[in-house]
N, C-alpha and C positions, 0 to 999 in steps of 0.2 A: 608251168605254174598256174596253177588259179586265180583269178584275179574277178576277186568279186565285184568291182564295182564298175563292169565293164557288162553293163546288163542292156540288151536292147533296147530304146526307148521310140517311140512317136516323136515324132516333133513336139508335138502338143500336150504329150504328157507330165502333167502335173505333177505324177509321182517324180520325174527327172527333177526338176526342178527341187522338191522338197529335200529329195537327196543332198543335192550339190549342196542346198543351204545348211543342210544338218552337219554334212562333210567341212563346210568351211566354217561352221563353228566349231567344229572341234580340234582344230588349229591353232586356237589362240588360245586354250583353255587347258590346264595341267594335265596330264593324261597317262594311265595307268594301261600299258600293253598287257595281252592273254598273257604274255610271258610272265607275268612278274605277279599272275593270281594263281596260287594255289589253294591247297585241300589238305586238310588233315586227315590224317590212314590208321583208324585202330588197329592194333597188335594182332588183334582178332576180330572178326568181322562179327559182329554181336548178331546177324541173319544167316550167320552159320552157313552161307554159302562158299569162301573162302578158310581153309583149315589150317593156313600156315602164311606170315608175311609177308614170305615171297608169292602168296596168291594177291593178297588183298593191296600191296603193292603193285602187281600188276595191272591188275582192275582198275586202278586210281590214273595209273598210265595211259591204257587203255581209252576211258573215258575223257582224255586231252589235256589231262596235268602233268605238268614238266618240274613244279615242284611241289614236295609233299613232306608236310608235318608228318612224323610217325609219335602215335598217343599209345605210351604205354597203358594197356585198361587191367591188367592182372595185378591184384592188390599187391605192396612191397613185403607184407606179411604172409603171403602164399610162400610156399617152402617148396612146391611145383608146378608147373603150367606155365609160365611168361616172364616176359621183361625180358633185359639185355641176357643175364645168363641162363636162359634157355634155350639161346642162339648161339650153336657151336660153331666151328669153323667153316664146315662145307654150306652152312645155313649164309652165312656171313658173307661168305663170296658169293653164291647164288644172289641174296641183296645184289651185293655189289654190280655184278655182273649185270643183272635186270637192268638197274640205271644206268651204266653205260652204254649197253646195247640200246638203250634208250632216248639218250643224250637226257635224263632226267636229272635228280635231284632230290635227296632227304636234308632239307634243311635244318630243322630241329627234332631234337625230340621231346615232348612232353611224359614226365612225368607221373605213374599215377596218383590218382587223386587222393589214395588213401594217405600219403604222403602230405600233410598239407603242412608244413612248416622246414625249417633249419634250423630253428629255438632249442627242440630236441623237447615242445613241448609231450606232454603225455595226458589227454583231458582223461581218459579214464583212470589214470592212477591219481593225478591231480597232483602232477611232478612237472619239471624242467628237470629231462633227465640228461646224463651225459652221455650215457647209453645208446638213448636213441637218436641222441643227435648222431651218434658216429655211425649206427643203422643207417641215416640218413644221406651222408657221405658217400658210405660204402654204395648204397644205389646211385647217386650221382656217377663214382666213380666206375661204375659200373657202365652206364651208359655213355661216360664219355670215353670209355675205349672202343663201345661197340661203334660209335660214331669215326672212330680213327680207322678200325679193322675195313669199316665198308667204302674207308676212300670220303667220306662226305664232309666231315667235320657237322658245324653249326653249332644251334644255341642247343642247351640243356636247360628245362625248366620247372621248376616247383612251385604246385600256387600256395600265393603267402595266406598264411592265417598264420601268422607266430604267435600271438596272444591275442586271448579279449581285453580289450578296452572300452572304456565308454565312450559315446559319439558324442551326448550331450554337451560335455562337458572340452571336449577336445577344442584344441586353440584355434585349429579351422574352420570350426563350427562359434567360435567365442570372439571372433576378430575378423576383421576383413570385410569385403565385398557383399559376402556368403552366410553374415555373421545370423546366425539363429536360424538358417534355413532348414535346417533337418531338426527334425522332433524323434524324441526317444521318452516319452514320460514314463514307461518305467524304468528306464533307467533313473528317472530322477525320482519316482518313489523308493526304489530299491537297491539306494546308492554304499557301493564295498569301497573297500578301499584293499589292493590285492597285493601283497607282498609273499618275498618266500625266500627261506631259509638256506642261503649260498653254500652252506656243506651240505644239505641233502639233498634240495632240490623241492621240497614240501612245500606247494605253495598256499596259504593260507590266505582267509579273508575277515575281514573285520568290518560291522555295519558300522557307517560312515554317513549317516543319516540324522546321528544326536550325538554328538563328542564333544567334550569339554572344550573352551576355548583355547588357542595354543597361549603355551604358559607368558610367553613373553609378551604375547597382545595383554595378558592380564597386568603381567608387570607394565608395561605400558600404559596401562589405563584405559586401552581400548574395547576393552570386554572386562566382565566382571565373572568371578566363582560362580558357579552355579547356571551360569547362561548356556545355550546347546547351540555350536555351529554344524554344519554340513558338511561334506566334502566340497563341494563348491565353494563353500567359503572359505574355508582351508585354501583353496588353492587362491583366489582372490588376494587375502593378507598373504601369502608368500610370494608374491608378485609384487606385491608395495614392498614386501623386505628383500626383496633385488634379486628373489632365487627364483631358480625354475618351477613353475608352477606343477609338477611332477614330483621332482625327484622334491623339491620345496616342502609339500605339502605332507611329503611322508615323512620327512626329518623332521617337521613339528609334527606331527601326530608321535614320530620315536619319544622326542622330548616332552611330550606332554602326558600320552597314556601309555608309552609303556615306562617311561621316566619314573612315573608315579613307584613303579614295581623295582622299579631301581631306588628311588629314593626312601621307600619304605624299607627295603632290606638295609637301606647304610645306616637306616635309624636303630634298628634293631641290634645290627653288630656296635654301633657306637653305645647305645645302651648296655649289654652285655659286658662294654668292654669298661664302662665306667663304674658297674655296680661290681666288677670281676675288683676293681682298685680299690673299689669301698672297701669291700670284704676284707683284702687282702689286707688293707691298712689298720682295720678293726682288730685283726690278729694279733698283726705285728703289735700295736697299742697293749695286747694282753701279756703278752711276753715281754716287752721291755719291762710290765709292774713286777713282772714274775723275776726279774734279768736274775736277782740273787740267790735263788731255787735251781740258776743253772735253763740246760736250751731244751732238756726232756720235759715236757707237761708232764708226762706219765709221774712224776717226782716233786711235781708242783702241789703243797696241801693244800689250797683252796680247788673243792671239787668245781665248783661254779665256775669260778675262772678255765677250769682244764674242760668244761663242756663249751662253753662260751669259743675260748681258742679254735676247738675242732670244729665247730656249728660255721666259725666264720674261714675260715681257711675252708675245709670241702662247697661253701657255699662259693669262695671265692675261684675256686677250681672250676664248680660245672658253672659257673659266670663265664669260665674264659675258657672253656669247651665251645659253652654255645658263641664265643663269640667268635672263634675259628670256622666254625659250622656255619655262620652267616656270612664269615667272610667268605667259603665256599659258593655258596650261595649266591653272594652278590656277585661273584667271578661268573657263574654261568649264567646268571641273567643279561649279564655285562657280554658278554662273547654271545649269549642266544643273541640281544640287540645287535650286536656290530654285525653278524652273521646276514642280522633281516635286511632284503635290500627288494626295492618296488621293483614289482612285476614288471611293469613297463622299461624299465632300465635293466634290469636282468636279464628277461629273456629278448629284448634287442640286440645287445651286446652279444649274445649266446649266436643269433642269427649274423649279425655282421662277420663274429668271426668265423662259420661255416661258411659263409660267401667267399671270404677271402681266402680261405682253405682252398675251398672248389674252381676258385679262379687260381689259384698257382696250381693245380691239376690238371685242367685246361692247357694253359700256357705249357708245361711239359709234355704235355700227349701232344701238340699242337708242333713244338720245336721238332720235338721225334720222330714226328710222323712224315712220311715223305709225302707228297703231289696231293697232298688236301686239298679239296675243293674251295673251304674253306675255312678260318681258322674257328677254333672251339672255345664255345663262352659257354656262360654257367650265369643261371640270374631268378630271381624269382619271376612266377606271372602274378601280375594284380590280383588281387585276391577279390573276398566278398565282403559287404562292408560291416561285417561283425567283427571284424577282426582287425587289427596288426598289418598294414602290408596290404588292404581291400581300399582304404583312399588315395587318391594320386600323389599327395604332400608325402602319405610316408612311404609310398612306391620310390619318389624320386628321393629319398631320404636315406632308404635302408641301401639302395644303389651305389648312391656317393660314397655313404660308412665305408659301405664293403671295398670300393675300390682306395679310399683312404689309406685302410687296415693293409690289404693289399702292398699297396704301393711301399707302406710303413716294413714289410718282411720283404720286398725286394731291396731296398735302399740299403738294410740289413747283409744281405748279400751283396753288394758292391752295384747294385743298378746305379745309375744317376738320377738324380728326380725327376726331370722328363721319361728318359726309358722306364721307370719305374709305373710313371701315369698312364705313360702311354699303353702298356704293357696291362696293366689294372682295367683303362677302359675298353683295351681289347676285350679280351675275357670275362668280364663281368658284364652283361648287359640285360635286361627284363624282356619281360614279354607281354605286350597289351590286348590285353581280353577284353572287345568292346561292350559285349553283351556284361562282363561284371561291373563293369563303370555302371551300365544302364540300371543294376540293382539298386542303386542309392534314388530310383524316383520314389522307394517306399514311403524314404523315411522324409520327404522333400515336400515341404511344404502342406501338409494334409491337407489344410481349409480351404483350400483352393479348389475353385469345380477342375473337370479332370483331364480337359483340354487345356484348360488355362496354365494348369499345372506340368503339363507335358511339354509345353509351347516355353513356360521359363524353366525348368529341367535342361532342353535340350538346350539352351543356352549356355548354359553350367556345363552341360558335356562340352558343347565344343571348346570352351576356355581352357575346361581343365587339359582340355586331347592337346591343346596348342601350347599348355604349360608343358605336357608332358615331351611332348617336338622338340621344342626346345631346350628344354633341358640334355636332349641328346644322352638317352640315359635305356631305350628300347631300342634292342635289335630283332624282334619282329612282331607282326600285328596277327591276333587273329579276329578277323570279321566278321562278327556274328550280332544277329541282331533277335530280339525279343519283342513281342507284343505285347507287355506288361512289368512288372519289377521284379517280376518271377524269373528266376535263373532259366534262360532259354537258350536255344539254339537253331534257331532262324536262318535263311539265308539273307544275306544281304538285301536292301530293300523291301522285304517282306515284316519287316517289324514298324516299330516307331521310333527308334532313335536313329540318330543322323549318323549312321555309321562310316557312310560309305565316305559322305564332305569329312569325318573326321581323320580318316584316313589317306584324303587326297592334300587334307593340311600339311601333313608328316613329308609326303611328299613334297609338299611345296619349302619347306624347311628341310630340304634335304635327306631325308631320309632314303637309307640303302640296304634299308633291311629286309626280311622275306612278310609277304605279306599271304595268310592261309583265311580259307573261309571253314569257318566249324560248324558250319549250318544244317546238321545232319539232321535234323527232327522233322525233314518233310522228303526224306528216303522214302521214308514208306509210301508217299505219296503219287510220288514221282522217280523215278533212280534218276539221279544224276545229278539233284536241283540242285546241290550242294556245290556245282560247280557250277552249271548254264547262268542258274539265277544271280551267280556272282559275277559274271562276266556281262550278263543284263544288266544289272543295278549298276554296276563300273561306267556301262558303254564302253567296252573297252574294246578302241582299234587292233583291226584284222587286218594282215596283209597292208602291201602300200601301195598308192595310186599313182599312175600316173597321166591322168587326166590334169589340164595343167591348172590350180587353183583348187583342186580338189584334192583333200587329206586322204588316209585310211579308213574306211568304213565301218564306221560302226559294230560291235557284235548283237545292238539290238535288230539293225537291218536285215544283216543274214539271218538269224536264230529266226525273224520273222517271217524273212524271204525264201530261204533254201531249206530252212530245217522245218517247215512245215509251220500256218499260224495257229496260234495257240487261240483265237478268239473261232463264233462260228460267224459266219457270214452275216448282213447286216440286213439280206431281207431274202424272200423267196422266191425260188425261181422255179420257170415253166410250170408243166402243169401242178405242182404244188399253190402257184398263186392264186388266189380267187380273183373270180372276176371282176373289171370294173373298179379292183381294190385300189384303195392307195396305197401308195407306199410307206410303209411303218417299221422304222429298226427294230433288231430285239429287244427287249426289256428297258423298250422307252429311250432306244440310245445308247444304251449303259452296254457292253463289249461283258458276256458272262465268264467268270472264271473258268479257264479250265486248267489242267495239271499235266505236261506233257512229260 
């Protein structure tokens, strides 16, 4: 066996010494081994050097990863090329096979991206369809078989974007710690209010910028006719009147502006239906003068009277036509309102229940399956924060629902309420995307100069990473880091957010879940960074020592030591040095980048 830290030294070498000190710090300090850093493995190697999974799987192996994210990238709307059902059987054992001869590991799969909900939203048709939500499914279900056939199990993940929402306005942005810290002003110039239609799916919006005040604040007193509230304020008075400021704020906007179209029709049918009595009474009055002439007009001499009878009777008739016609009317106004139900509570709801779907799909491929690696969940990944599903509050939100809903269809089945929970948070678990958390420094504070602003951001990340630990609601990390609030894919340490402490938090909170680097955007630069640089940024111990006081070694040590330095040397030698020179590092001291 190798054992790296059994290196020659001098007595007097200082470098021993640095070592020992660096080794027995990291002894007391939480520590994340090579074993437990992986890589994510596109379906298809986008440099086209790899033609099939079981290439670009190997390659992943090859290069010293023992576990591997596999990232569906072929749209779910391709009809050929990729994903789980373009891997037949002898494709499937081949996987299989590769990892075992390996002693590897596919821990999850992701998802692709064109996929970005369980809502079943549809932004181009501008539906919550049900359609596509069961499209949705279907490729879940898809991949969690492929996950059983190859022996691995793991998570299955979709990134969430279930709907847009506004951020301005959102209650973790309106309360709290955090309260105002993100700006969105056009969202507050260009404020909707987005609802849609439960039988079809049609989701509509209505400017929510100048709306009449809600009726009952009028009845109240606390607003008068003619005054213009906002959506913001709307939601504000439906929090003094005890309701969800959501779902609140759309029930009086139903009662006040589309009430208006309800209440205008019940005027119209009640009118109809009073002048339909007049008329009819006006008749009746002409015939009883007539009574002795008998019940025919036609036989009545007075002509005046026999037009007057007909004028009011056919009047009193198409009276009481239209006033069935507005009772029609008021029926589908009435049923169009009950139908309308807010975006934000619809398509939730629509998401929670495809979670709990896909988690008792899970749980049966899981029971079924024999010598699983390990067992099979289903969960969204953090999304971006445009959306539904892209802040941590409703990551850990839409998690709970689902295993709730969950838990609610096995208890149905005769689970017991623990087995039922248990069972739930098996199978249902997320996925933390740390480069999408890192998106929210857009919107974070703008006035701020840009260090200043990066410096209180990453405090906000690490809270929220340590809300998210705890809540014990993610079964894996992927660790990617960005140099800006631009969707990036960095490796670890190479960016500006603290990805890697956020990551040794979860650990420190117990976390046993797969931890992948998605750091692929500097391939091109280097092959491999996507891993070395992650087992850099970690420090993550190699091998064990047994020198006595002295831990596992480092992987910045070796990758420095044995796999060649990445710096160039700090001054020049023989006949390159001039004469009589001093000695002068390169570039004033500074160690220049290079790209191994």
């Amino acid at each position: 066996m190798v054992e790296f830290n059994t290196m020659n030294y001098a007595p007097a070498d200082r470098t021993m010494h640095e070592f020992e000190s660096r080794s027995k710090r990291k002894i007391e300090a939480p520590i994340i081994p090579i074993s437990e850093l992986g890589v994510t493995v596109p379906e298809n190697d986008p440099a086209g050097k790899f033609r099939s999974v079981v290439e670009t799987v190997q390659a992943a192996i090859r290069r010293g990863s023992g576990q591997l994210q596999l990232v569906m990238t072929t749209s779910h709307q391709a009809n050929i090329g990729g994903r789980a059902k373009s891997m037949g059987k002898e494709v499937r054992e081949a996987v299989k096979s590769v990892l075992l001869a390996n002693d590897a590991e596919i821990v999850g799969i992701e998802l692709p991206t064109s996929m970005t909900n369980m809502s079943g939203l549809d932004n181009q048709r501008g539906v919550v369809s049900e359609e596509v939500r069961k499209q949705h499914l279907d490729e879940v279900r898809d991949a969690i078989k492929f996950a059983a056939d190859i022996g691995q199990g793991g998570e299955i993940d979709v990134v969430s974007w279930e709907y847009p929402r506004n951020v301005f306005d959102a209650s973790w942005n309106t309360e709290g710690k955090w309260k105002g810290a993100f700006k969105a002003p056009e969202e507050e110039k260009q404020q909707h209010l987005q609802f849609v239609n439960a039988e079809t799916g049609k989701i509509q919006a209505q400017d929510a910028k100048h709306l009449p005040p809600p009726k009952r604040a009028v009845e109240q007193g606390i607003a008068q006719e003619g005054e213009m509230w906002d959506l913001k304020k709307y939601k504000e008075f439906a929090k003094k009147e005890g309701l969800d400021p959501e779902t609140g704020a759309f029930e009086l906007f139903k009662e006040t502006v589309l009430g208006r179209e309800l209440r205008q029709a019940n005027r119209q049918k009640s009118m109809h239906e009073a002048q339909s009595i007049e008329y009819r009474e006006r008749a009746e009055g002409i015939k009883q003068s007539m009574a002795r002439h008998g019940e025919d007009p036609s036989k009545w001499p007075d002509e005046d009277k026999k037009k007057k009878y007909n004028a009011y009777k056919g009047f009193s008739e198409q009276e009481a036509i239209q006033a069935r016609e507005q009772t029609n009317t008021l029926k589908q106004i009435e049923t169009q309102i009950s139908n309308l139900k807010p975006l934000t509570t619809f398509a939730k709801e629509k998401a929670v229940e495809s979670y709990a779907e896909a988690g008792m799909m899970a749980m049966e491929e899981t029971h079924n399956t024999k010598n699983l690696k390990r067992p099979i969940s289903v969960g969204p990944e953090l999304g971006w924060p445009h959306s539904y599903g892209g802040h941590p509050d409703e990551f850990i939100e839409l998690i709970r629902d689902a295993r709730t809903k969950m838990a609610e269809r096995l208890k149905d089945k005769g689970y017991s309420s623990k087995q039922a929970e248990e069972q739930a948070k098996l199978h249902i678990k997320g996925t933390f995307d740390t480069a999408h958390m890192g998106m929210w420094l857009e919107k974070f504070k703008p006035e701020l100069p840009w260090d200043t602003r990066v410096k209180e951001f990453n405090k906000w990340f690490m809270e929220h990473a340590e809300k998210l630990a705890k809540a014990d609601v993610v079964g894996g990390i992927q660790v990617v880091d960005s140099h800006s609030a631009a969707h990036g894919h960095l490796p670890p340490g190479q960016g500006i957010f603290p990805v890697v402490d956020a990551t040794k938090l979860f650990k420190k909170h117990g976390f046993t879940g797969y931890i992948v680097s998605e750091g692929h955007e500097e391939e091109k630069i280097g092959e491999g960074r996507i891993m070395l640089k992650t087992w850099e940024a970690f420090d993550a111990p190699i091998g064990s020592g047994y020198n006595i006081g002295v831990g596992s070694q480092p992987f910045r040590d070796i990758h420095q030591g044995y796999f060649g330095r990445q710096y160039a040397p700090r001054q020049m030698f023989g006949s390159y040095t001039p004469p009589n020179a001093e000695y002068k590092p390169w570039a004033g001291g500074k160690n220049p980048i290079s790209f191994e």
